[in-house]
FIKOLZA-1660 file (N, C-alpha, C; in steps of 0.1 Angstrom, whole numbers, plus 5000, padded with zeros to 4 digits):
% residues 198
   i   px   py   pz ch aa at
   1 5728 4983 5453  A  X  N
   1 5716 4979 5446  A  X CA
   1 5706 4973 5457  A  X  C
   2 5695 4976 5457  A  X  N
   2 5681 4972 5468  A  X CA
   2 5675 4964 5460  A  X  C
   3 5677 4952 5472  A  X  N
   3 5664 4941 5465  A  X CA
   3 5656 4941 5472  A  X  C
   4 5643 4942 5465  A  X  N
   4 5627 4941 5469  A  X CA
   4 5624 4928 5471  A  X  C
   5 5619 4926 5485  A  X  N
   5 5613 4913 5488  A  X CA
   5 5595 4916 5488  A  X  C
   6 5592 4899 5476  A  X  N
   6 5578 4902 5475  A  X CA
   6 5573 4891 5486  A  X  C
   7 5560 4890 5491  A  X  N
   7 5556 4875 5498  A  X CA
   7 5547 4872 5490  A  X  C
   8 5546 4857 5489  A  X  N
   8 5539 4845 5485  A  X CA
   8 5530 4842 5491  A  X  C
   9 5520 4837 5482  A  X  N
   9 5505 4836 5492  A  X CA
   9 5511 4828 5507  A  X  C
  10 5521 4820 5503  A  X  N
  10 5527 4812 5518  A  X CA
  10 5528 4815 5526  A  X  C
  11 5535 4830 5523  A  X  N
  11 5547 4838 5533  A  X CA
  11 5555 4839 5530  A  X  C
  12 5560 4831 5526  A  X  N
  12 5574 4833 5518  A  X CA
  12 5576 4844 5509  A  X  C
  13 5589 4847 5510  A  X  N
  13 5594 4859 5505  A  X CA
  13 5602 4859 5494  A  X  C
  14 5598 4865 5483  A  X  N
  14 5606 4859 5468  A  X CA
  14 5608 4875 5460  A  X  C
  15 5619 4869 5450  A  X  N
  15 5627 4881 5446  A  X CA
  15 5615 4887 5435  A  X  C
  16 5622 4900 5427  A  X  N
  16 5615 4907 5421  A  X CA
  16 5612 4894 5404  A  X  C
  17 5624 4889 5406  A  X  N
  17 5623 4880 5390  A  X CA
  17 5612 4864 5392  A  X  C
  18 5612 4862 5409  A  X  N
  18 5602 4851 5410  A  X CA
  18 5585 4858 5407  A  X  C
  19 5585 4870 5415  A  X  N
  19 5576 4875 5414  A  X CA
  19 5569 4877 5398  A  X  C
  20 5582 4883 5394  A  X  N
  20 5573 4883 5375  A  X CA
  20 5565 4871 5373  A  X  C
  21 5578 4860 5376  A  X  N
  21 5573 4847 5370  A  X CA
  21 5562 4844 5375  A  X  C
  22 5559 4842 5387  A  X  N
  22 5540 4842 5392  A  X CA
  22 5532 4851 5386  A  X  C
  23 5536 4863 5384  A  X  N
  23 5522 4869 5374  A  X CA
  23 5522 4864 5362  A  X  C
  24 5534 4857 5354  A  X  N
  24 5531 4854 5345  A  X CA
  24 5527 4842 5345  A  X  C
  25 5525 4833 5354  A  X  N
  25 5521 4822 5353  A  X CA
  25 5507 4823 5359  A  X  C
  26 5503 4835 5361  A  X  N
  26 5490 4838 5366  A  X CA
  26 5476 4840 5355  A  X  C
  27 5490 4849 5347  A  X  N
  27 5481 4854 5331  A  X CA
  27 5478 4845 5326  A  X  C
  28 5486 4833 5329  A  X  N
  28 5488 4822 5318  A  X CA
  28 5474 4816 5320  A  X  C
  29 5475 4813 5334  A  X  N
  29 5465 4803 5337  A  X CA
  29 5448 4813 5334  A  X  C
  30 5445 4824 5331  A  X  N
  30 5434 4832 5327  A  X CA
  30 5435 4830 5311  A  X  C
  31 5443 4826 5311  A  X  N
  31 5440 4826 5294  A  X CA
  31 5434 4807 5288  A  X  C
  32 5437 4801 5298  A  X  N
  32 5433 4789 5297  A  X CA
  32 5419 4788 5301  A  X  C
  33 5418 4796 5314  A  X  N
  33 5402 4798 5314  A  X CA
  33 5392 4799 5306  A  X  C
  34 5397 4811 5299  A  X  N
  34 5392 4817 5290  A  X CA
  34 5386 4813 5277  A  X  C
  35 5393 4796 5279  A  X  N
  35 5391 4791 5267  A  X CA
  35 5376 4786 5261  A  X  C
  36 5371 4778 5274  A  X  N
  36 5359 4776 5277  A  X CA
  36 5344 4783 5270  A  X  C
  37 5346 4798 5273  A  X  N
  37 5337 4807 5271  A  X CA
  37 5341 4806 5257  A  X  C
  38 5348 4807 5251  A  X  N
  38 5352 4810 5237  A  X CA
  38 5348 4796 5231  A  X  C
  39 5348 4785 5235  A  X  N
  39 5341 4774 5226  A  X CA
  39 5326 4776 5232  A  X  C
  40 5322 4783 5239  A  X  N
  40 5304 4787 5239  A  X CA
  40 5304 4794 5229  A  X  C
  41 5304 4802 5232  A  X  N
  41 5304 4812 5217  A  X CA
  41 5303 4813 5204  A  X  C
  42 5312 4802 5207  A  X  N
  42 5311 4797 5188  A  X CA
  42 5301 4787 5190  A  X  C
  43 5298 4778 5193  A  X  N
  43 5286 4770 5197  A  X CA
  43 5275 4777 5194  A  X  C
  44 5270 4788 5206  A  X  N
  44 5266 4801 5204  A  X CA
  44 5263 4804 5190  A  X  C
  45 5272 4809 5179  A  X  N
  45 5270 4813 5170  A  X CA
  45 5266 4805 5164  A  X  C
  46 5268 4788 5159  A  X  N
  46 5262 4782 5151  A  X CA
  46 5245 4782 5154  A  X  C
  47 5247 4783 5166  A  X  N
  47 5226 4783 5172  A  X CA
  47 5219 4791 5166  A  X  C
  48 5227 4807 5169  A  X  N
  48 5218 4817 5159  A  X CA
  48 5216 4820 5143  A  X  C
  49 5231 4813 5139  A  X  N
  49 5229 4814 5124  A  X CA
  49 5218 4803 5120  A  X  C
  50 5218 4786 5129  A  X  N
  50 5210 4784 5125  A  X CA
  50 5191 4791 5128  A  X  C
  51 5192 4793 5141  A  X  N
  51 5178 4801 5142  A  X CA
  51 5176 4811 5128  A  X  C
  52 5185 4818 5127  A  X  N
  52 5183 4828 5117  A  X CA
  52 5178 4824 5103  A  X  C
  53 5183 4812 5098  A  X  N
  53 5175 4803 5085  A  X CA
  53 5165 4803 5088  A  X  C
  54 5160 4797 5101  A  X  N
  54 5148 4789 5098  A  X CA
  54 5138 4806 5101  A  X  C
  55 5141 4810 5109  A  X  N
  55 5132 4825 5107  A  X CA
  55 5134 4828 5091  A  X  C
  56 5144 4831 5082  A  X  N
  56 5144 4836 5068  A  X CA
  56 5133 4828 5064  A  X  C
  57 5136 4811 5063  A  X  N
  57 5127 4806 5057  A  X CA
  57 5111 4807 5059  A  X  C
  58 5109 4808 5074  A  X  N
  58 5091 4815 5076  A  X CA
  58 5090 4828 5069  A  X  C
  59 5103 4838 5074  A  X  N
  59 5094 4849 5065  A  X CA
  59 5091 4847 5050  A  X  C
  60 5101 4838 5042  A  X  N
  60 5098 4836 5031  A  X CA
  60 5089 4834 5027  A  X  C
  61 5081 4822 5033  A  X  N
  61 5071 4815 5032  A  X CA
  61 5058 4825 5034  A  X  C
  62 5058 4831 5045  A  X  N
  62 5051 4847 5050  A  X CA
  62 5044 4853 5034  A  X  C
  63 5061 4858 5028  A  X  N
  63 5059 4867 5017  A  X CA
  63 5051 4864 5006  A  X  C
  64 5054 4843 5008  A  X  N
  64 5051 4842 4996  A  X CA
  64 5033 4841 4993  A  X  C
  65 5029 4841 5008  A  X  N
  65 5014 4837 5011  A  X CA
  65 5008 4855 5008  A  X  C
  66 5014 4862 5013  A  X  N
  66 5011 4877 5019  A  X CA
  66 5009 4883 4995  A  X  C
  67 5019 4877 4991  A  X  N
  67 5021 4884 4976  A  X CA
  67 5005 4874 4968  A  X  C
  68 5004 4864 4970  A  X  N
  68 4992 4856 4964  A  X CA
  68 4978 4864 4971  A  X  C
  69 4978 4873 4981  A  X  N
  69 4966 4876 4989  A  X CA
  69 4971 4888 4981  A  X  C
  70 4976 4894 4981  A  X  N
  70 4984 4907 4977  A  X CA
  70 4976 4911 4960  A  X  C
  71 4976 4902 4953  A  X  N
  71 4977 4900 4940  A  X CA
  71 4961 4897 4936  A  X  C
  72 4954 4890 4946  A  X  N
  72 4938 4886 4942  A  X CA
  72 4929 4900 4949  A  X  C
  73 4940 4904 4962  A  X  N
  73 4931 4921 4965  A  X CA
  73 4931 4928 4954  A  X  C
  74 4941 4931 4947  A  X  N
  74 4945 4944 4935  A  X CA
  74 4934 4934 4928  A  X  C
  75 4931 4927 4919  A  X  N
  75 4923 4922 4913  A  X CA
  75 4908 4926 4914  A  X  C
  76 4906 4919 4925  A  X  N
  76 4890 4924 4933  A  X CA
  76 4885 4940 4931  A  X  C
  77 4901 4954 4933  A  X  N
  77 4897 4964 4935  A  X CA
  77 4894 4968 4923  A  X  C
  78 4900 4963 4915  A  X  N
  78 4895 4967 4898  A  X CA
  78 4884 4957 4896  A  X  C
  79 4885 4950 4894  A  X  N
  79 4868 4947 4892  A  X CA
  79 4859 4953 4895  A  X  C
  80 4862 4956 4910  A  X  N
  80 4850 4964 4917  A  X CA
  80 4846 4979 4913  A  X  C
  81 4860 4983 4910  A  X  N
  81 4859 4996 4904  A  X CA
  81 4853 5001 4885  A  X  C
  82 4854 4988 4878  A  X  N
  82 4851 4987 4861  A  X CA
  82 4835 4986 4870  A  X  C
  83 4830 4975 4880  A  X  N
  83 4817 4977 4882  A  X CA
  83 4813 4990 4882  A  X  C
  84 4817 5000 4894  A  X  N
  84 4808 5011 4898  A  X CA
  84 4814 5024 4885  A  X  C
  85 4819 5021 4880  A  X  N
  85 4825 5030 4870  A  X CA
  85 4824 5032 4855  A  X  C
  86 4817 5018 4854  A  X  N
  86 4816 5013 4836  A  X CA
  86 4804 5023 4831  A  X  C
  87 4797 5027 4840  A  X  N
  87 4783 5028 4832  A  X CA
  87 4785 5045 4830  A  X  C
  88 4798 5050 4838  A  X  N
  88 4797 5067 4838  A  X CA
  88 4810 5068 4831  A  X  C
  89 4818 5063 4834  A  X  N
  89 4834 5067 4829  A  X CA
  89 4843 5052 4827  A  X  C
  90 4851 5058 4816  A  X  N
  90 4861 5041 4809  A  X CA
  90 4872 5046 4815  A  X  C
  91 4878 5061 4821  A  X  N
  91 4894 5065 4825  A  X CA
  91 4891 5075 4836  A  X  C
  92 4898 5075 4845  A  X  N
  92 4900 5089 4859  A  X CA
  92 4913 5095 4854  A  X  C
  93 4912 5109 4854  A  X  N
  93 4921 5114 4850  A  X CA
  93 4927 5117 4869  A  X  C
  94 4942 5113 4863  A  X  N
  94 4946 5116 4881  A  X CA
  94 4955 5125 4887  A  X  C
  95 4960 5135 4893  A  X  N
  95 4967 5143 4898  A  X CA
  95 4980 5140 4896  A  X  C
  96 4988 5146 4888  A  X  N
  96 5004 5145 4888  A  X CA
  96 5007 5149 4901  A  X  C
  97 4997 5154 4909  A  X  N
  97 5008 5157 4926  A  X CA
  97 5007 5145 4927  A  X  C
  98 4998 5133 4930  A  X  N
  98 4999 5121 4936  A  X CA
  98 5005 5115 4929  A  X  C
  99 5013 5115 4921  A  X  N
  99 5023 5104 4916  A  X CA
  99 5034 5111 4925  A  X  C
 100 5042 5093 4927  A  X  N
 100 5059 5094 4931  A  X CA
 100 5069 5105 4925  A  X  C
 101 5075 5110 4938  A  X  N
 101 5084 5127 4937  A  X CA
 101 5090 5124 4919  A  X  C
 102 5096 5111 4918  A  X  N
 102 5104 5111 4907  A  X CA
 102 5097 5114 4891  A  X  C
 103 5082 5116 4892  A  X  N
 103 5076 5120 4880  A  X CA
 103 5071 5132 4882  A  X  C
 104 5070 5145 4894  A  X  N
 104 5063 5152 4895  A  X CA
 104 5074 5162 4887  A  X  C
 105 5069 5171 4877  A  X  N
 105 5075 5181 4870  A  X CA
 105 5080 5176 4858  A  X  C
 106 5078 5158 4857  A  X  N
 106 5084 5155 4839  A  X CA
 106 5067 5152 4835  A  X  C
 107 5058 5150 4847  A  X  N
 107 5044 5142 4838  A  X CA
 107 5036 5152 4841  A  X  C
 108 5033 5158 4825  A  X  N
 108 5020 5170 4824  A  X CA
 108 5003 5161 4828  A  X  C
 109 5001 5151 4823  A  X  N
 109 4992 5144 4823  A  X CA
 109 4993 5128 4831  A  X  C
 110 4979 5123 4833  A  X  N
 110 4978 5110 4836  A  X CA
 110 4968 5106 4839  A  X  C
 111 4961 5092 4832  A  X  N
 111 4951 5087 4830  A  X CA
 111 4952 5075 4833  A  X  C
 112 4938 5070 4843  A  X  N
 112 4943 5059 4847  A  X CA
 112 4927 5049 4838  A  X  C
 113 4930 5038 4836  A  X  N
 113 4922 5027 4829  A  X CA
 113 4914 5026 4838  A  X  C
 114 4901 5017 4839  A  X  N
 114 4895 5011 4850  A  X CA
 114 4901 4997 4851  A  X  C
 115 4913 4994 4838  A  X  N
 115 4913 4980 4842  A  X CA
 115 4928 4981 4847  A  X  C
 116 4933 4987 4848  A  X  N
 116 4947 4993 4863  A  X CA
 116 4954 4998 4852  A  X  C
 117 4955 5003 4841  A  X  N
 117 4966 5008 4832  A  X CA
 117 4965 5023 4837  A  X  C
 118 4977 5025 4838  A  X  N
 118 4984 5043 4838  A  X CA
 118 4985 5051 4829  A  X  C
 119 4982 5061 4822  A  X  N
 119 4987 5066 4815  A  X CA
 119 4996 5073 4812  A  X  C
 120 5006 5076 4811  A  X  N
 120 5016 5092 4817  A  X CA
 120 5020 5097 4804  A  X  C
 121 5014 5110 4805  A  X  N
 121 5018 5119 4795  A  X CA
 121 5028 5129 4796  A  X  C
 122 5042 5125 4789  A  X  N
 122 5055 5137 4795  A  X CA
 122 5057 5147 4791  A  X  C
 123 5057 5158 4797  A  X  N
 123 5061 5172 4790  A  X CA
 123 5062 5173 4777  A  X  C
 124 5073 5161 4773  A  X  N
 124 5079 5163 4763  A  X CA
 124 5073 5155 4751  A  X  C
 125 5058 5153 4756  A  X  N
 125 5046 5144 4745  A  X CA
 125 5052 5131 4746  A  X  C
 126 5060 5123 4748  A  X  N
 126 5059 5112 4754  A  X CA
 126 5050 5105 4764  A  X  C
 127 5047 5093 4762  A  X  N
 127 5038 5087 4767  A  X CA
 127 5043 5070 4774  A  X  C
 128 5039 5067 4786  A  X  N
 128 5041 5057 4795  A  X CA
 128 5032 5051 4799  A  X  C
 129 5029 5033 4796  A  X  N
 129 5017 5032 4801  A  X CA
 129 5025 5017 4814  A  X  C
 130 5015 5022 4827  A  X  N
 130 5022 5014 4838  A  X CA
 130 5007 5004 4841  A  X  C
 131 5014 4997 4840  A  X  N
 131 5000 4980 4845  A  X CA
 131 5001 4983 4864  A  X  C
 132 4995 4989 4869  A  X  N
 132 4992 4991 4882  A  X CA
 132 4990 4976 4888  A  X  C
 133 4985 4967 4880  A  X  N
 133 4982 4953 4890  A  X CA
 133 4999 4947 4890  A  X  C
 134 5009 4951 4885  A  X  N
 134 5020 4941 4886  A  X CA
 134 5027 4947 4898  A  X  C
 135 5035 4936 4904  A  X  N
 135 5040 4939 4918  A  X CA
 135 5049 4950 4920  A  X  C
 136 5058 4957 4910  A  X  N
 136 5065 4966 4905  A  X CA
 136 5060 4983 4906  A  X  C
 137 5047 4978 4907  A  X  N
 137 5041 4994 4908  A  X CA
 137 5031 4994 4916  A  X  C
 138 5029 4987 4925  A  X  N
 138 5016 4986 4936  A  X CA
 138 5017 4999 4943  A  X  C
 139 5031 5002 4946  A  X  N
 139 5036 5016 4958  A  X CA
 139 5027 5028 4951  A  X  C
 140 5028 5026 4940  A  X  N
 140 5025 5039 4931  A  X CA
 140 5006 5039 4931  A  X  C
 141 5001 5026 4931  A  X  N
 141 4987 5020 4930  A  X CA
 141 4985 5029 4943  A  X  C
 142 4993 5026 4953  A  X  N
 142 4987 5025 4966  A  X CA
 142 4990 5043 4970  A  X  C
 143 5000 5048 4964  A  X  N
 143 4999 5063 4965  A  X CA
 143 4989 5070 4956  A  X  C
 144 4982 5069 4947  A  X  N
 144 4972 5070 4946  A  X CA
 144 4960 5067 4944  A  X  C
 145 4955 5059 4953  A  X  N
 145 4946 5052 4959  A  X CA
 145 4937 5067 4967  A  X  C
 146 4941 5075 4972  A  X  N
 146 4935 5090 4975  A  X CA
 146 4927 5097 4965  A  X  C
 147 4937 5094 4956  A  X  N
 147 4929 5106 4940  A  X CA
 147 4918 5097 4937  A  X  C
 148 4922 5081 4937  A  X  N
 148 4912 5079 4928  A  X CA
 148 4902 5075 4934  A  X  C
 149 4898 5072 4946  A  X  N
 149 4883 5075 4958  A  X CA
 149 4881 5089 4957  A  X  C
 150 4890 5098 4953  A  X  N
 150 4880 5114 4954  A  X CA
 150 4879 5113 4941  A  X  C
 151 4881 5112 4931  A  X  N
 151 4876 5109 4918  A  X CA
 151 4865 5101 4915  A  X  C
 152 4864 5092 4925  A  X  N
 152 4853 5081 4923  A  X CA
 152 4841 5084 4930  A  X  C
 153 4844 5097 4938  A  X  N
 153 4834 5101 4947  A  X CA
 153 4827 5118 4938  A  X  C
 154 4839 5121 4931  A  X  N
 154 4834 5135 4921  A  X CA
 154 4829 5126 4910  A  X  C
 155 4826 5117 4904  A  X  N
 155 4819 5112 4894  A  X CA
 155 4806 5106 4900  A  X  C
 156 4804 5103 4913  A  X  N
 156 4791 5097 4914  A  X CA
 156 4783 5110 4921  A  X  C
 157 4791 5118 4923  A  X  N
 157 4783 5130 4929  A  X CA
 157 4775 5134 4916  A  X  C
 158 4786 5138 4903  A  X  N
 158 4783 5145 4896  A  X CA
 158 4769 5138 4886  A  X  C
 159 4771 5124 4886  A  X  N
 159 4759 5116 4882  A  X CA
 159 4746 5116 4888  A  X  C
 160 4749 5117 4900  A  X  N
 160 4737 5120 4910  A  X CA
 160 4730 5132 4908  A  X  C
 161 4738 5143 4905  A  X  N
 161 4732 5155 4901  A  X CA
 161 4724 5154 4890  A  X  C
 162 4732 5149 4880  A  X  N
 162 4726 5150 4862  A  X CA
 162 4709 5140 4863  A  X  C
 163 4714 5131 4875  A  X  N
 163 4702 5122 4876  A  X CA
 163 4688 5128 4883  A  X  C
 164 4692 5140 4894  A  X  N
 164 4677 5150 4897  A  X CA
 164 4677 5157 4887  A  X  C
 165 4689 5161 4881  A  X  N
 165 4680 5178 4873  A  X CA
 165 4672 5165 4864  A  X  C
 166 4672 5156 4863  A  X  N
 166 4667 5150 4847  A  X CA
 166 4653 5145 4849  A  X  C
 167 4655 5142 4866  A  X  N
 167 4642 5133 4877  A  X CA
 167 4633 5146 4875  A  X  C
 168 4638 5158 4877  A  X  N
 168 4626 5172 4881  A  X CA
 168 4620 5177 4868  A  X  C
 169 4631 5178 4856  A  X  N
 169 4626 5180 4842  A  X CA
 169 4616 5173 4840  A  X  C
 170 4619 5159 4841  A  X  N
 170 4609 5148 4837  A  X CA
 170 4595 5155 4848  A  X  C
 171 4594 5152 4861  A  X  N
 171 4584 5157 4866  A  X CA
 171 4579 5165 4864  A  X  C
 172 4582 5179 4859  A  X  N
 172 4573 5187 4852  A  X CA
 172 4572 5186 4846  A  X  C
 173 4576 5178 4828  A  X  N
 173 4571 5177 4819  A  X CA
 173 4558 5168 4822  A  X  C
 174 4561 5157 4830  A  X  N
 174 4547 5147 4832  A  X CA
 174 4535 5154 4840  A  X  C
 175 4542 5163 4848  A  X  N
 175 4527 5172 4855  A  X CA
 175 4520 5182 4843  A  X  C
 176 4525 5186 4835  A  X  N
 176 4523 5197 4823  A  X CA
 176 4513 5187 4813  A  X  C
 177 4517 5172 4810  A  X  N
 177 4508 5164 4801  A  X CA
 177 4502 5162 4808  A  X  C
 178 4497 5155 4817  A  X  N
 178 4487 5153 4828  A  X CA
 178 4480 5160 4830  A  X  C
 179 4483 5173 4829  A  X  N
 179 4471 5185 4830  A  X CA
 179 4465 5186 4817  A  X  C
 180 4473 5185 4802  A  X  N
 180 4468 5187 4793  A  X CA
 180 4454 5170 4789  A  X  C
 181 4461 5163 4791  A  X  N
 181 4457 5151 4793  A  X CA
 181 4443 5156 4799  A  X  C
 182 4439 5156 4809  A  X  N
 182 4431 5162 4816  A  X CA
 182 4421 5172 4813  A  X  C
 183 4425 5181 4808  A  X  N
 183 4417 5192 4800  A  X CA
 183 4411 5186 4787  A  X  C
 184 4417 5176 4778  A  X  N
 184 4414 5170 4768  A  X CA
 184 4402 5158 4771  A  X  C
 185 4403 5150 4783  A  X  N
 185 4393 5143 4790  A  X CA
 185 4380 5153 4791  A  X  C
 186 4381 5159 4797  A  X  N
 186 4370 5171 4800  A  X CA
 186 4365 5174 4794  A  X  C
 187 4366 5178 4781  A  X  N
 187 4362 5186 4767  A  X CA
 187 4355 5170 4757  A  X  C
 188 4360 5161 4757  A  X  N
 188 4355 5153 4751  A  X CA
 188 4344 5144 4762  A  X  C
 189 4341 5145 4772  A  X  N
 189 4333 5138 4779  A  X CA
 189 4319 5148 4777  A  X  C
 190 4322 5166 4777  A  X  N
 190 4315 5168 4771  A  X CA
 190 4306 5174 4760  A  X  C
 191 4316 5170 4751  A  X  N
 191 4312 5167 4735  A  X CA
 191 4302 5152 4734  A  X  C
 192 4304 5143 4749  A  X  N
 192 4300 5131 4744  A  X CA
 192 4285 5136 4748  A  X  C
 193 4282 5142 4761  A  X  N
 193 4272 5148 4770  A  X CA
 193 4266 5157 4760  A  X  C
 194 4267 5165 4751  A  X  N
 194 4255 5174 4742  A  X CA
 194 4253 5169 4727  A  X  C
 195 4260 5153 4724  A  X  N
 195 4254 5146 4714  A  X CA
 195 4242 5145 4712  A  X  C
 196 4238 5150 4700  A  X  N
 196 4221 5147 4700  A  X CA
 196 4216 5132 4699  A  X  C
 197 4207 5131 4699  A  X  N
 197 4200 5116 4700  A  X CA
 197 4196 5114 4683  A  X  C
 198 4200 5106 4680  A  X  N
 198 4195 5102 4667  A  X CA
 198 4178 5098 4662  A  X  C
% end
């Protein structure tokens, strides 16, 4: 049997079983190191869970500011919209493509209020009415927010129109009395001109 001689940082020369025993007393002492970083760490971890509150609690705070500004916009846009809308139309009828994927092919119809009410009429003659100003359906407000500026823009076109042809009518009827007006002036100034003298 051959024994292996190891050397020692000393020089010295030690068997194969001293030798284990220094590596194992080598591991040992890396594991005691090790300990150190491991109580950072967790240290460590209590810092960011607490960082992490106090970030939740701004964004909360965020949300809660962002939903009150949120809530007096949608307000403003209907008001603004019963304004420029009251005097021509009470409802926009609006495109079943622009509603959300999940109503396209059950909703034949849909009518929206000026004062944010939805209409939805379903295939199957059922009927849905959605309050567009509650937080619940803003996504849906805000997906069709497209239709209903091109709707708002095919109603003032179309009033603009009805408003010349009515401007030009009128203008020729007023130029047609004006002339008659006119000829009637003429004729009686002189009927007044070949009065005889009493």
């Amino acid at each position: 049997m051959l024994t292996r001689e190891l050397y020692s940082s000393t020089g010295e020369t030690v068997s194969d079983k001293t030798a284990s025993e220094t590596v194992d007393a080598t591991q040992s002492a890396h594991v005691i190191i090790d300990a150190t970083p491991r109580k950072e760490k967790h240290e460590l971890g209590e810092k960011e869970a607490l960082d992490s509150l106090r970030e939740m609690q701004e964004n909360v705070e965020q949300m809660s500011e962002l939903a009150k500004e949120e809530e007096t916009l949608v307000k403003e846009f209907f008001n603004s919209l019963q304004l420029i809308l009251k005097p021509f139309s009470k409802t926009l009828e609006i495109s079943v493509l622009s509603l959300p994927e999940n109503y396209v092919g059950r909703v034949n119809k849909a009518y929206m209020y000026l004062t944010g009410q939805l209409v939805l009429v379903y295939v199957n003659g059922a009927l849905e009415i959605l309050n567009l100003t509650d937080q619940e359906n803003l996504n849906i407000l805000i997906g069709i927010s497209g239709e209903i500026m091109t709707k708002l823009k095919l109603v003032m076109d179309s009033h603009r129109v009805e408003t010349e042809k009515r401007a030009k009518f009128l203008m020729s009827m007023t130029k047609e009395l004006q002339k008659v007006a006119k000829i009637l002036s003429e004729q009686q100034g002189k009927i007044k001109s070949v009065k005889p003298e009493s």
